[in-house]
C-alpha positions as a Markdown table, in Angstrom:
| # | Residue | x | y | z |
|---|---|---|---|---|
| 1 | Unk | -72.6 | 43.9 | -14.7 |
| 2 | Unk | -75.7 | 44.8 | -16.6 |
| 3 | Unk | -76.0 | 41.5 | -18.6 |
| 4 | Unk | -75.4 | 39.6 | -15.5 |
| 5 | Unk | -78.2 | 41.2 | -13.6 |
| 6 | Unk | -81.0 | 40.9 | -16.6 |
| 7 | Unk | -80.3 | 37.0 | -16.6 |
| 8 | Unk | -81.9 | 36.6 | -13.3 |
| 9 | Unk | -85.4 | 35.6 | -14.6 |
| 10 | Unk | -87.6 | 37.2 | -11.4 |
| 11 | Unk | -85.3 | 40.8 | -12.2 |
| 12 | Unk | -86.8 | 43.0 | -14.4 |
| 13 | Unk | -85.7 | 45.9 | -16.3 |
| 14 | Unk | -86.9 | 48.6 | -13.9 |
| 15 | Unk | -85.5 | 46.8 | -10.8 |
| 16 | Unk | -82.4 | 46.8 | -12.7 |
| 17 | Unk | -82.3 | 50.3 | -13.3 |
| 18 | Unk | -83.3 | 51.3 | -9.6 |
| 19 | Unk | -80.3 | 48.4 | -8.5 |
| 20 | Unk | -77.8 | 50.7 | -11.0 |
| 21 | Unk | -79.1 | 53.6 | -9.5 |
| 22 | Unk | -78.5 | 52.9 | -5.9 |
| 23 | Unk | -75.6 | 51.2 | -6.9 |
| 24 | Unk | -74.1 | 54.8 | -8.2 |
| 25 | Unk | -75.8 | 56.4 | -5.1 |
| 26 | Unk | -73.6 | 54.3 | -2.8 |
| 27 | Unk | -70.3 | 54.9 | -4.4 |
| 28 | Unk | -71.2 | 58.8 | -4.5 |
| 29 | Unk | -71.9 | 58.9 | -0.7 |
| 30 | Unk | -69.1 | 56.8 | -0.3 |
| 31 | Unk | -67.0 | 59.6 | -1.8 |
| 32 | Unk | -68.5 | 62.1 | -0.4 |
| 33 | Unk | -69.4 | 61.3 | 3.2 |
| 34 | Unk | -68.1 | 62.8 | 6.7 |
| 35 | Unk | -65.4 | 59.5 | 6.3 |
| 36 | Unk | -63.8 | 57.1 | 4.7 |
| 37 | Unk | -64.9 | 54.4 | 6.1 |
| 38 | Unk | -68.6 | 55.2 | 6.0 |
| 39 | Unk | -70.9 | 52.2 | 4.0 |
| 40 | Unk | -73.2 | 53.3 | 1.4 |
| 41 | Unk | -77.0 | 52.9 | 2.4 |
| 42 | Unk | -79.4 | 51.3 | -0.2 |
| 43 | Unk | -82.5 | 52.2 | 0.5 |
| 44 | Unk | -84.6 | 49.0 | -1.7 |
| 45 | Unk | -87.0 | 46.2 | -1.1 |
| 46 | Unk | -85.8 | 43.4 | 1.0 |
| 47 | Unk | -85.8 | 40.8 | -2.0 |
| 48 | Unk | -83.8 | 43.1 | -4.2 |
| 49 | Unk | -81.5 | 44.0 | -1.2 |
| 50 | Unk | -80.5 | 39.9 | -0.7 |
| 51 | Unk | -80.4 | 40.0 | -4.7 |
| 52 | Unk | -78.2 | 43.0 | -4.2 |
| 53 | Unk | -75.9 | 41.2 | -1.4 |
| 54 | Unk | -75.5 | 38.1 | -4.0 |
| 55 | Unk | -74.2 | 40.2 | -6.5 |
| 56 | Unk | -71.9 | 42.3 | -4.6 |
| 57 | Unk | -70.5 | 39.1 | -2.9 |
| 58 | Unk | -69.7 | 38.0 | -7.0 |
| 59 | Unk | -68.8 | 41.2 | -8.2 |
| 60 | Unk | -66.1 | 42.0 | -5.9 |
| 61 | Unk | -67.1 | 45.3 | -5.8 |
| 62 | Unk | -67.8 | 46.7 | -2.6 |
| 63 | Unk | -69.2 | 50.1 | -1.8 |
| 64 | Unk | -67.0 | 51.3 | 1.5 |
| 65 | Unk | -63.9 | 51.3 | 2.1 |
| 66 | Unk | -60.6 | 53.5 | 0.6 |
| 67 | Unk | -60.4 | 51.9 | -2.7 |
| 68 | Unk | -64.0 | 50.9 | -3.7 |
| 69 | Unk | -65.8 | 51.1 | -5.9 |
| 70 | Unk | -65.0 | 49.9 | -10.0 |
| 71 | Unk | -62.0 | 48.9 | -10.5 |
| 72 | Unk | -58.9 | 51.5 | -11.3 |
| 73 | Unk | -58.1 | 52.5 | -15.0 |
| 74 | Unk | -54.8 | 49.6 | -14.4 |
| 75 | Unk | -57.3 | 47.1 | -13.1 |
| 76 | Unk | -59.4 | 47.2 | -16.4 |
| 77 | Unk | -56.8 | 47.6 | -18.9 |
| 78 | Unk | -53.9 | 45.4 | -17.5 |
| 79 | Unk | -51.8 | 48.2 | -16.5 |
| 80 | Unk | -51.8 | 50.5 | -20.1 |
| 81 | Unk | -53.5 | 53.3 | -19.3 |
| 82 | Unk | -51.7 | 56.0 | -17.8 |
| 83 | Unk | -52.5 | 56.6 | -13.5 |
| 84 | Unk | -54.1 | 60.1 | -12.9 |
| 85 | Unk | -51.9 | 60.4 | -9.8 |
| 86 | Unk | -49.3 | 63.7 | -9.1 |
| 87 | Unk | -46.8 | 61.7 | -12.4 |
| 88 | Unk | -47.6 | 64.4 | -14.5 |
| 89 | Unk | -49.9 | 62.0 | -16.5 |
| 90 | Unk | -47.3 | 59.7 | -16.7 |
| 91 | Unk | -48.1 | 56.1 | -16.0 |
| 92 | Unk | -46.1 | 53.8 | -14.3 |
| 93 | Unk | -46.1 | 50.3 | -15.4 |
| 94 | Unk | -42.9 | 49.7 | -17.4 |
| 95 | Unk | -41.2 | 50.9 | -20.4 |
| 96 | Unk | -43.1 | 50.4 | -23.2 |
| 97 | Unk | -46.2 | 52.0 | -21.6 |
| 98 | Unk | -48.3 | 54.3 | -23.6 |
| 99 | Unk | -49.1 | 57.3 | -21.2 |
| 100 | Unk | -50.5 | 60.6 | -21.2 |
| 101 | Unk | -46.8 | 62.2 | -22.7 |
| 102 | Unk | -45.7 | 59.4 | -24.4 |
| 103 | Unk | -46.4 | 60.9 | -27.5 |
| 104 | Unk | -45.2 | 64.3 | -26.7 |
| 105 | Unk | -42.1 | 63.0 | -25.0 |
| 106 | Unk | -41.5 | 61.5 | -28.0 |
| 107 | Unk | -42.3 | 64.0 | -30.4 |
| 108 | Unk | -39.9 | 66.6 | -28.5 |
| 109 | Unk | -37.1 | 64.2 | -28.2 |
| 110 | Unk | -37.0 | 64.5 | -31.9 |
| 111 | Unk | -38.7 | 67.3 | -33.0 |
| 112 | Unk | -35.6 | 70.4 | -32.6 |
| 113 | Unk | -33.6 | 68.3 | -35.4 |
| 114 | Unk | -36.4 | 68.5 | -37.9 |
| 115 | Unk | -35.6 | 71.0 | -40.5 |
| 116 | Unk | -37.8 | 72.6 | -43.3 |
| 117 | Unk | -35.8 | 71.7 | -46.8 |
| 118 | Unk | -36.9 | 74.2 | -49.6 |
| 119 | Unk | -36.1 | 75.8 | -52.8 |
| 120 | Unk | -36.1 | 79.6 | -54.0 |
| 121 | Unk | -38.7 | 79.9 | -56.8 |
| 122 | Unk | -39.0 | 83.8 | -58.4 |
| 123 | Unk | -38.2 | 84.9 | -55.3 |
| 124 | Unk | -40.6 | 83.0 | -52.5 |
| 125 | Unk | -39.0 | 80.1 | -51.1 |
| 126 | Unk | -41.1 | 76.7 | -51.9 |
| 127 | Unk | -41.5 | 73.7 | -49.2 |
| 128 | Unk | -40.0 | 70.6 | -51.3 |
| 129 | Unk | -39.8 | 68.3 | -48.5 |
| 130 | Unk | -38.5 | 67.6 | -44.4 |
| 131 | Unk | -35.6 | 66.4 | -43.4 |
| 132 | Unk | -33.8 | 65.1 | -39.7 |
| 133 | Unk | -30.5 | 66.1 | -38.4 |
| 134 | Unk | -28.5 | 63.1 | -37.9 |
| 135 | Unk | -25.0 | 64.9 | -36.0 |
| 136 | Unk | -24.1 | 67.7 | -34.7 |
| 137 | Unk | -22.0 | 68.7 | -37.3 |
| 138 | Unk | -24.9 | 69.7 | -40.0 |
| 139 | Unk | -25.5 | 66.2 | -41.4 |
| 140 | Unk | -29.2 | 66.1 | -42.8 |
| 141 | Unk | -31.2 | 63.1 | -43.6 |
| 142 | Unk | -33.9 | 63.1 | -46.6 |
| 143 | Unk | -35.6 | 61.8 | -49.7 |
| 144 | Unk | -33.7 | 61.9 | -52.5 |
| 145 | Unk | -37.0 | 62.4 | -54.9 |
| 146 | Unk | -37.1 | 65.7 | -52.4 |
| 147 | Unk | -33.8 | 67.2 | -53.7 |
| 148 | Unk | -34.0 | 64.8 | -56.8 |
| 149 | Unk | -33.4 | 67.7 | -59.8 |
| 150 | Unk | -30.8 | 69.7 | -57.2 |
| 151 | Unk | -28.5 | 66.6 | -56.6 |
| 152 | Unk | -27.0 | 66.8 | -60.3 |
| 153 | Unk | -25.5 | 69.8 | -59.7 |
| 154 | Unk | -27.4 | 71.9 | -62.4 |
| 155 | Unk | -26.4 | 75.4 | -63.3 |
| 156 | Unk | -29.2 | 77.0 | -61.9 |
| 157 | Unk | -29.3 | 75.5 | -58.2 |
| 158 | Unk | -25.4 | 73.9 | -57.9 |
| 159 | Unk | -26.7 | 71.6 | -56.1 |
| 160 | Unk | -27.6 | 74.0 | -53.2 |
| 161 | Unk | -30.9 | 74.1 | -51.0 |
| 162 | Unk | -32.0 | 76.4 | -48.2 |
| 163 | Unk | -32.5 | 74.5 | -44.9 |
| 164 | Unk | -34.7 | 75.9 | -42.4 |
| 165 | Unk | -34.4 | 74.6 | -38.6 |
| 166 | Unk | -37.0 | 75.0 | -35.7 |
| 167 | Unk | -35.3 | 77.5 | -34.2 |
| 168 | Unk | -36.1 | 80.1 | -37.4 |
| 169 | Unk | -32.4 | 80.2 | -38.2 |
| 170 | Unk | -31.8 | 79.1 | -41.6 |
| 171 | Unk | -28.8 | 77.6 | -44.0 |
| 172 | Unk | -27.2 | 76.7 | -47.7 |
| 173 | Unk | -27.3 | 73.1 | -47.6 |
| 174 | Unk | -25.2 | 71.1 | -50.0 |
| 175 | Unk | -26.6 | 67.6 | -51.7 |
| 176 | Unk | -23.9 | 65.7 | -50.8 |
| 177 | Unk | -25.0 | 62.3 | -51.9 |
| 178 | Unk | -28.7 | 61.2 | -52.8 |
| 179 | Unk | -29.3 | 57.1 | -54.4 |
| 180 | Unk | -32.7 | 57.5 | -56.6 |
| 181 | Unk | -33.5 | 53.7 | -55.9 |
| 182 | Unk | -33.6 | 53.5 | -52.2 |
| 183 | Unk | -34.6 | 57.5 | -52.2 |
| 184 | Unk | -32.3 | 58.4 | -49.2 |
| 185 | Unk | -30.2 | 61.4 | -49.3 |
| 186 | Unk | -27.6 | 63.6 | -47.4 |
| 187 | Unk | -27.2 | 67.3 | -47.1 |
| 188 | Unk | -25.1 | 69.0 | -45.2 |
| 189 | Unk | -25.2 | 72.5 | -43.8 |
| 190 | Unk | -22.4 | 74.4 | -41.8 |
| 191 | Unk | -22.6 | 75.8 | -38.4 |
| 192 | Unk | -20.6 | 77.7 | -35.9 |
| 193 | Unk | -22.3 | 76.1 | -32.7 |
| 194 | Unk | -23.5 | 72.2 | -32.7 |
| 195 | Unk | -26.8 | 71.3 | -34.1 |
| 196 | Unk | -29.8 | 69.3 | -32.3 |
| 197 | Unk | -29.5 | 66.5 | -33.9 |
| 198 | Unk | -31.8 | 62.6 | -33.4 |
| 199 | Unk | -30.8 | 59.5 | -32.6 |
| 200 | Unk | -31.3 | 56.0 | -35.1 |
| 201 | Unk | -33.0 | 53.7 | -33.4 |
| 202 | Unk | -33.9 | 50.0 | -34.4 |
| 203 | Unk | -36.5 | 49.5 | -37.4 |
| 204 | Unk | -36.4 | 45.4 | -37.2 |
| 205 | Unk | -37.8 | 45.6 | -33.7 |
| 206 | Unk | -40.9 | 47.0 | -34.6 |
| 207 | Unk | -44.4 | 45.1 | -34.4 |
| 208 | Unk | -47.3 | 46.2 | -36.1 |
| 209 | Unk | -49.4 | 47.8 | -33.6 |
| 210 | Unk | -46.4 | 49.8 | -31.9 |
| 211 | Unk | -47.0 | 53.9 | -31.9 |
| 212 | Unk | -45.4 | 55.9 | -34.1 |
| 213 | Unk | -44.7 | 59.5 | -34.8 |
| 214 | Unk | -44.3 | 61.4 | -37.7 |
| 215 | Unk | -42.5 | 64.3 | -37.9 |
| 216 | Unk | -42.0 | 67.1 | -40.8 |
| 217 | Unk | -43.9 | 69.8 | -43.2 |
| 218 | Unk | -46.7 | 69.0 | -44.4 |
| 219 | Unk | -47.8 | 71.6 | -47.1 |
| 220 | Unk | -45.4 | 74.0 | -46.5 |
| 221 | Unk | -46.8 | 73.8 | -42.5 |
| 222 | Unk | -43.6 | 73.6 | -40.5 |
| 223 | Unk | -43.2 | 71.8 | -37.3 |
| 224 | Unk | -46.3 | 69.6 | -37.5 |
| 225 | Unk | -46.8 | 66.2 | -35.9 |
| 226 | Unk | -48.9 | 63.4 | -36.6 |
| 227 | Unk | -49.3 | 59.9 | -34.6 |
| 228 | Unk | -50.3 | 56.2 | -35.5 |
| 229 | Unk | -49.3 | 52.8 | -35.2 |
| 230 | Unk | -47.4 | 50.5 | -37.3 |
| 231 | Unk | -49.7 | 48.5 | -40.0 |
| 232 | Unk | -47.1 | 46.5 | -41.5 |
| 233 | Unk | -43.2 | 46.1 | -41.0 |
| 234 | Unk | -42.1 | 45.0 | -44.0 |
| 235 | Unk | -44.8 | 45.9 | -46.9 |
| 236 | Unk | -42.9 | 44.8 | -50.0 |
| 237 | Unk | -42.3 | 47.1 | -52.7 |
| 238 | Unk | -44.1 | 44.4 | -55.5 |
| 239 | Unk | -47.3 | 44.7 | -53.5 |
| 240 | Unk | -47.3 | 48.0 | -54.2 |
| 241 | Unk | -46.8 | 47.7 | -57.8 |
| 242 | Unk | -42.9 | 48.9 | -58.2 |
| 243 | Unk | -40.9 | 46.5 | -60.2 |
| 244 | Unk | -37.3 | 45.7 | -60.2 |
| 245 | Unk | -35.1 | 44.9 | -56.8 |
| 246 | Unk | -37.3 | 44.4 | -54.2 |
| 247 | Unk | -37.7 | 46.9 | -51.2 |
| 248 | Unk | -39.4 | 47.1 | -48.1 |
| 249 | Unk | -41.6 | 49.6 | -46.6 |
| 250 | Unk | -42.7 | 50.3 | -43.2 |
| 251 | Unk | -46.4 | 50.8 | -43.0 |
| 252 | Unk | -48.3 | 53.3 | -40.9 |
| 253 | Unk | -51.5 | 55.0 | -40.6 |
| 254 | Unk | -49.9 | 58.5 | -39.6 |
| 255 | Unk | -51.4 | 61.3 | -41.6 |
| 256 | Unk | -48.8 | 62.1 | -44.1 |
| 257 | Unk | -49.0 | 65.1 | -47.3 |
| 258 | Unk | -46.9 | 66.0 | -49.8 |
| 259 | Unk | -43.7 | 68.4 | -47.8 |
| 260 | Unk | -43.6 | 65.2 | -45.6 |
| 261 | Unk | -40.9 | 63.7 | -47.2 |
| 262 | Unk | -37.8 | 63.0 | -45.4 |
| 263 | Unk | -39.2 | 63.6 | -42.2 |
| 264 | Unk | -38.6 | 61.2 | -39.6 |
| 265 | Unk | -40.8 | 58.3 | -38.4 |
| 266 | Unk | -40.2 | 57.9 | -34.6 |
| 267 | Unk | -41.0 | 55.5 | -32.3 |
| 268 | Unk | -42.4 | 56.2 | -28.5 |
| 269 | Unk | -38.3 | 56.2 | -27.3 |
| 270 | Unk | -37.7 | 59.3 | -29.3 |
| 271 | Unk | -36.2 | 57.4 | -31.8 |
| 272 | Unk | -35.8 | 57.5 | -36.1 |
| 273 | Unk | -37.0 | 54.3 | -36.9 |
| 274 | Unk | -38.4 | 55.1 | -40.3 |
| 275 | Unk | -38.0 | 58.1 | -43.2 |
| 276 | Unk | -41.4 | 59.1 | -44.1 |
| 277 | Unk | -41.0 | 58.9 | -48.3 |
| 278 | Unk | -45.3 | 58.4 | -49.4 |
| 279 | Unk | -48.5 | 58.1 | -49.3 |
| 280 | Unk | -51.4 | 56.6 | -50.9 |
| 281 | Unk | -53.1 | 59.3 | -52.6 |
| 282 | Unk | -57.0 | 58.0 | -53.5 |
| 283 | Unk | -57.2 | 56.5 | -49.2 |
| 284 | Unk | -56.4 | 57.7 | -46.0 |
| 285 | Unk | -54.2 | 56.3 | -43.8 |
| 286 | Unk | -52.0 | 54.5 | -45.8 |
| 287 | Unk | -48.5 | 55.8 | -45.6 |
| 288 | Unk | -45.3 | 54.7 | -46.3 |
| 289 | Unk | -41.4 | 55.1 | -44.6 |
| 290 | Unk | -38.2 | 53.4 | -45.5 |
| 291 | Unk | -36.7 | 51.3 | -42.5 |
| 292 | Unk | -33.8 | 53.3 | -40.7 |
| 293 | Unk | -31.9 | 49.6 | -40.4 |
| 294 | Unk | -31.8 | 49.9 | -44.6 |
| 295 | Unk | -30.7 | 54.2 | -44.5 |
| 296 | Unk | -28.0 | 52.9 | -42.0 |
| 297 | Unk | -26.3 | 50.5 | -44.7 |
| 298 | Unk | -27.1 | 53.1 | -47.5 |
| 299 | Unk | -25.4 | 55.7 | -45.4 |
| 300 | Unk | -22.5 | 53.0 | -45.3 |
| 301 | Unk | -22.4 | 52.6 | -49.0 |
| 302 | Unk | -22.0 | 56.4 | -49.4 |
| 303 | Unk | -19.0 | 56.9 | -46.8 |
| 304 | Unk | -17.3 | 54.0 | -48.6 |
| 305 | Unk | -17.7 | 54.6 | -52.3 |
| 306 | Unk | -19.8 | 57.6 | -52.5 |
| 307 | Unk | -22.2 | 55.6 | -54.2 |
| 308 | Unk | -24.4 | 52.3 | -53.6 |
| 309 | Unk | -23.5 | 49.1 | -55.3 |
| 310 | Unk | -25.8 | 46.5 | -55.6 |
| 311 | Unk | -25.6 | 42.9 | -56.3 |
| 312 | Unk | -27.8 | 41.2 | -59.3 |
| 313 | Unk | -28.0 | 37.3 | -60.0 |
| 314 | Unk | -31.4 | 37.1 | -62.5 |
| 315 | Unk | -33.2 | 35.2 | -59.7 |
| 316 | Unk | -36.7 | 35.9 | -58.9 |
| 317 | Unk | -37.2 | 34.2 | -55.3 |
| 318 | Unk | -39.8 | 33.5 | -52.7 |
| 319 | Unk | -40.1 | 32.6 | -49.4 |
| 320 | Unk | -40.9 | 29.7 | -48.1 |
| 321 | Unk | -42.8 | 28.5 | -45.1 |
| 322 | Unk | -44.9 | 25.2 | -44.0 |
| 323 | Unk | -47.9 | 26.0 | -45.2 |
| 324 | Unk | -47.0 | 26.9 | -48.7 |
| 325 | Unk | -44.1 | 23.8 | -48.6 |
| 326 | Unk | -47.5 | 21.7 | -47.8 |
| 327 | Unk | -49.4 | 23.3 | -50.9 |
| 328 | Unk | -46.2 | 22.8 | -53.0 |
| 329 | Unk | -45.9 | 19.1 | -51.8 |
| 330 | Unk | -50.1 | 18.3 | -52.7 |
| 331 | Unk | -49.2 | 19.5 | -56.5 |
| 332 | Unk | -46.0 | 17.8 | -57.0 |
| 333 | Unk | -45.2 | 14.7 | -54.8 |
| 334 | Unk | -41.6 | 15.0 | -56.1 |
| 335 | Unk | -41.6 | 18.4 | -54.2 |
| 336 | Unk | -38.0 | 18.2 | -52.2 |
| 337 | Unk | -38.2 | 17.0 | -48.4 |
| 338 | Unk | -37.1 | 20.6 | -46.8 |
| 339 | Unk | -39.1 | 22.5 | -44.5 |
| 340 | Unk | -36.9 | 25.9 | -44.9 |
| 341 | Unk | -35.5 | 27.5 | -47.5 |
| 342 | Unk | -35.8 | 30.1 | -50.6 |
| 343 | Unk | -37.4 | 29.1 | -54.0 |
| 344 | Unk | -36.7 | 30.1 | -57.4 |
| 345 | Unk | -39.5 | 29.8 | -59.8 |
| 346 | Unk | -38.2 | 31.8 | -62.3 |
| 347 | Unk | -34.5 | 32.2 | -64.1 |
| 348 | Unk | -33.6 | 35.4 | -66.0 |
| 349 | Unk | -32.1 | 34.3 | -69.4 |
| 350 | Unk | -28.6 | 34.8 | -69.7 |
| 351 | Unk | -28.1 | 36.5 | -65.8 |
| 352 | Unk | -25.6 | 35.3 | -63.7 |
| 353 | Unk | -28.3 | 32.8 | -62.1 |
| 354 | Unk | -28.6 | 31.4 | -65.3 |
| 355 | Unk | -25.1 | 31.4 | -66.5 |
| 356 | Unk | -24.4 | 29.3 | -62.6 |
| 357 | Unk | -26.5 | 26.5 | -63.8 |
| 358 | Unk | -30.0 | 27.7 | -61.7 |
| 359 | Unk | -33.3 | 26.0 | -62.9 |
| 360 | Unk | -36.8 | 27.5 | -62.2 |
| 361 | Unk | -38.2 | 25.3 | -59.0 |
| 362 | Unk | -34.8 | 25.5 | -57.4 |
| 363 | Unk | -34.8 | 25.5 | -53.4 |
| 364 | Unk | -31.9 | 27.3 | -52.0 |
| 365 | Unk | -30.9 | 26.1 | -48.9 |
| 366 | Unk | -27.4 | 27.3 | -48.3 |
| 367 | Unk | -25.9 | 30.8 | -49.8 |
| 368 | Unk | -22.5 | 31.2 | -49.0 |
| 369 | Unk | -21.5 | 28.8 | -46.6 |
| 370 | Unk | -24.7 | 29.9 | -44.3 |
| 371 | Unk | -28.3 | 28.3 | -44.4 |
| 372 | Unk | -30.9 | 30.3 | -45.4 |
| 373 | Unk | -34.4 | 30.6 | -44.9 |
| 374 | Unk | -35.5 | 33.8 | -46.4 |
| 375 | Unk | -34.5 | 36.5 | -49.3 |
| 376 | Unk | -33.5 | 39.0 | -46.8 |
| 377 | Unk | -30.6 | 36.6 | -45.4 |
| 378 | Unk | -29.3 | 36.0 | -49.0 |
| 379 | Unk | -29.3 | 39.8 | -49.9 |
| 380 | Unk | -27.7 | 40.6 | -46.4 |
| 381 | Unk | -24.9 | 38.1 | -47.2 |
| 382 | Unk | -24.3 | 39.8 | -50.4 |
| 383 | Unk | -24.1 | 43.4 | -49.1 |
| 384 | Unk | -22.3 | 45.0 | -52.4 |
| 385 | Unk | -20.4 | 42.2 | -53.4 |
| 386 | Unk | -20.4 | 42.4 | -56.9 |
| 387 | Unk | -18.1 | 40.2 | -59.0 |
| 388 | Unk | -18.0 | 37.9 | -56.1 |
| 389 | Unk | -18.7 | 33.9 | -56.5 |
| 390 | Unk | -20.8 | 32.6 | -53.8 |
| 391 | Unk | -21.1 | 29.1 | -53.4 |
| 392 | Unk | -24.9 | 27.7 | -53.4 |
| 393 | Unk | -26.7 | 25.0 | -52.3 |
| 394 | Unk | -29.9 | 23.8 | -54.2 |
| 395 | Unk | -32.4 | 21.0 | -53.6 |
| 396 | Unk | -34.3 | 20.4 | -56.8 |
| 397 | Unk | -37.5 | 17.5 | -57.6 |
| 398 | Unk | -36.5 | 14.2 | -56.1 |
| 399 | Unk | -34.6 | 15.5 | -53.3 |
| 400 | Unk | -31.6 | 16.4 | -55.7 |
| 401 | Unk | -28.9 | 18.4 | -53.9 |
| 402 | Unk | -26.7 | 20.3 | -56.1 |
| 403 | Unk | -23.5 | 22.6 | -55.5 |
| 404 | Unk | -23.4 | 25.9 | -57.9 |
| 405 | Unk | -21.1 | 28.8 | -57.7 |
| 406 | Unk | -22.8 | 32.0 | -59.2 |
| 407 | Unk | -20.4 | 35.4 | -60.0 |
| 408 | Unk | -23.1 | 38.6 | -59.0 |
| 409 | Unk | -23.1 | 41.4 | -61.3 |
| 410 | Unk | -24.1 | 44.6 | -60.9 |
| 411 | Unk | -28.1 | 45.6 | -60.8 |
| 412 | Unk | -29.3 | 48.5 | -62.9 |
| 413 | Unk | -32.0 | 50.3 | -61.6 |
């Protein structure tokens, strides 16, 4: 309202002031009067009071009245801002609203299945890292770099940790299975009584943006929680300088420290979306959790085999889109016609890509049976095949279409 009333050019700055001042004069006596229904007297010049009617008329602000006034907290932020009515802070516009206890609701959803994992060290037992009850029964979520030199079963720990719930009551936990690569982990612990334990929830749902909250012990500082919003859903693993398999990450800007890991990442339903595994140490808020959806089919791999098996064909691959299909197309004009699919712009000598007949430039359109558009269809219709031929579809310079059958081996990592 301000920069409206200093572009009338016979207004001047003091005017202005004495307009904003009555102006907050009126909506005090409007509050405060012997009724509701009383109107606000301005007590100004006649030229500034028809000034004053002009504005009002425009504003849609008027002075009297139950309701006047500004606007409500809804009115200005399209209904995100939580009411400061008898809700308990609550607000009221929907699921997905971000409200005075959102965060807290959250948080203690979550927060009685958090346990502190640690190790006994001459004595005094040392933080090594969080973890999340998953069932009742004592099954515990974690980083495997957390119980990483325990897992092998060594003669001075036998695989054993001590696991320390909110409650104070603490337990032996066992490392019953923990893959290095994906750094997810299970222990277990035995109890007489059923345990608090969380609930998965959905990690390809989230948007960056959404709130987030992380749970865990951070420095040894049990039952600690830290909030933030998604940065990135799916940060790849090669932009953060890992080679090998790719991985994704989910992003965040939570406050996370070493102890952290294994702790869950929650979103505003009280629900594990994320295991919080790293941080960047030389910056601030630039943390890092695995995606529940991936810990689910890890978890999988464990109750089959006991282990996880992963596919390998020697391809390095890339997604494609329209823009970079455009780019492609202005350097070579014999770029294929598609406007979907995965290229290949580099074979590994002798790998099973290479041994099918793949060339470097190849565009796979179909994996399986199934068209494609991005890595993380063909690696989803792999699962842990390995040994398996899968029929392929490529479309090479010229608009070439060619049938291959490649045999996956094993990766190594």
């Amino acid at each position: 309202m301000l920069r409206f009333l200093l572009k009338k050019p016979h207004l001047t700055a003091g005017a202005s002031v004495a307009i904003l001042s009555a102006i907050a004069a009126g909506d005090s006596a409007s509050s405060s009067g012997p009724s509701d229904n009383t109107r606000a007297r301005l007590s100004i010049s006649l030229p500034l009071r028809n000034l004053w009617e002009d504005i009002r008329v425009a504003s849609s602000f008027p002075l009297s009245g139950e309701g006047s006034g500004f606007p409500s907290q809804h009115q200005f932020v399209g209904g995100t801002v939580p009411s400061t009515g008898n809700d308990e802070g609550d607000c009221k516009c929907g699921k997905g609203c971000l409200g005075r206890n959102s965060i807290a609701n959250a948080a203690a959803a979550v927060a009685p299945a958090v346990v502190n994992i640690s190790i006994s060290k001459g004595g005094v037992e040392r933080t090594i890292g969080s973890g999340t009850i998953i069932d009742p029964d004592g099954t515990i979520l974690t980083c495997a770099h957390v119980v990483a030199t325990f897992h092998k079963g060594n003669a001075s720990s036998r695989g054993y940790v001590t696991v320390m719930l909110q409650d104070g009551r603490s337990f032996k936990g066992h490392v019953v299975n923990a893959d290095d690569y994906s750094d997810v982990a299970i222990v277990k612990i035995k109890s007489s009584t059923p345990l608090p334990s969380a609930r998965f929830g959905n990690s390809a749902k989230l948007r960056p943006g959404d709130w987030v909250v992380a749970l865990g012990c951070p420095l040894s500082l049990q039952n600690t929680i830290t909030a933030g919003i998604v940065s990135c859903v799916d940060r790849k693993s090669s932009d953060l300088g890992f080679r090998g398999v790719g991985k994704e990450y989910i992003q965040t800007d939570c406050a996370i420290n070493q102890g952290n890991s294994g702790g869950p990442l929650v979103n505003l339903d009280g629900e594990i979306v994320g295991m919080n595994v790293m941080k960047v140490v030389a910056a601030d808020g630039l943390s890092f959790a695995v995606p529940i959806d991936m810990v689910v089919k890890i978890m999988e791999h464990f109750r089959r085999r006991g282990r996880v098996m992963r596919p390998w064909l020697g391809l390095k691959m890339l997604d494609l889109n329209p823009m970079i299909i455009s780019q492609l197309k202005e350097r070579d004009r014999k770029f294929p016609d598609v406007d979907k699919g995965v290229l290949v712009p580099m074979v590994v000598p002798g790998s099973p890509g290479d041994l099918a007949g793949f060339r470097a430039n190849d565009i796979v359109i179909s994996f399986d049976g199934k068209p494609v558009k991005s890595i993380k269809e063909i690696v989803n219709i792999m699962g842990d095949k390995v040994g398996v031929p899968f029929r392929v579809v490529v479309v090479r310079r010229g608009n070439k279409y060619v049938n291959l059958t490649v045999v996956s081996e094993e990766a190594q990592v």
